[in-house]
C-alpha positions, 0 to 999 in steps of 0.5 A, spaced: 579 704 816 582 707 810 586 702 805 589 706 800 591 713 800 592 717 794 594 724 793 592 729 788 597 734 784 599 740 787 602 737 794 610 739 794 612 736 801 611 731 806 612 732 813 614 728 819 610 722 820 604 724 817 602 717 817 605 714 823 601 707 826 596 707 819 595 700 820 591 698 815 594 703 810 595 698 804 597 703 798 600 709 797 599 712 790 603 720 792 602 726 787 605 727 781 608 734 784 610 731 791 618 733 791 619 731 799 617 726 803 620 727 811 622 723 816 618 717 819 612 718 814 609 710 814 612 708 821 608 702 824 604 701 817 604 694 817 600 693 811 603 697 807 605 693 801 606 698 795 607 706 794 607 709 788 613 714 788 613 720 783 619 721 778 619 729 782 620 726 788 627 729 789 628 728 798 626 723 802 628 722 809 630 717 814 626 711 817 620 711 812 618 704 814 621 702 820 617 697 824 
């Protein structure tokens, strides 16, 4: 029942939906390193209400918060 994901340094990528039908995700805190988020990453997240993307973030996919 984890409300808030957070994401160490180090990561460079994301891939396609990683966090479908999280639905008491509430924050997104995501590493300073990350430079691609996939497709569909927080499909069916309803509660979803802040995400913290970092200044490396150069590639984001399609449909990050459909539904």
């Amino acid at each position: 029942m984890n409300k808030l994901l957070q994401f160490e340094d180090g990561i460079l990528a994301l891939s396609d939906a990683s966090f479908r039908n999280f639905l008491n995700l509430k924050t997104v805190s995501l590493g300073n390193t990350l430079e691609t988020i996939s497709n569909y990453m927080f499909v069916n997240c309803p509660l979803l209400k802040e995400v913290v993307i970092p200044d490396s973030l150069s590639k984001i996919g399609n449909y990050q918060f459909y539904g």
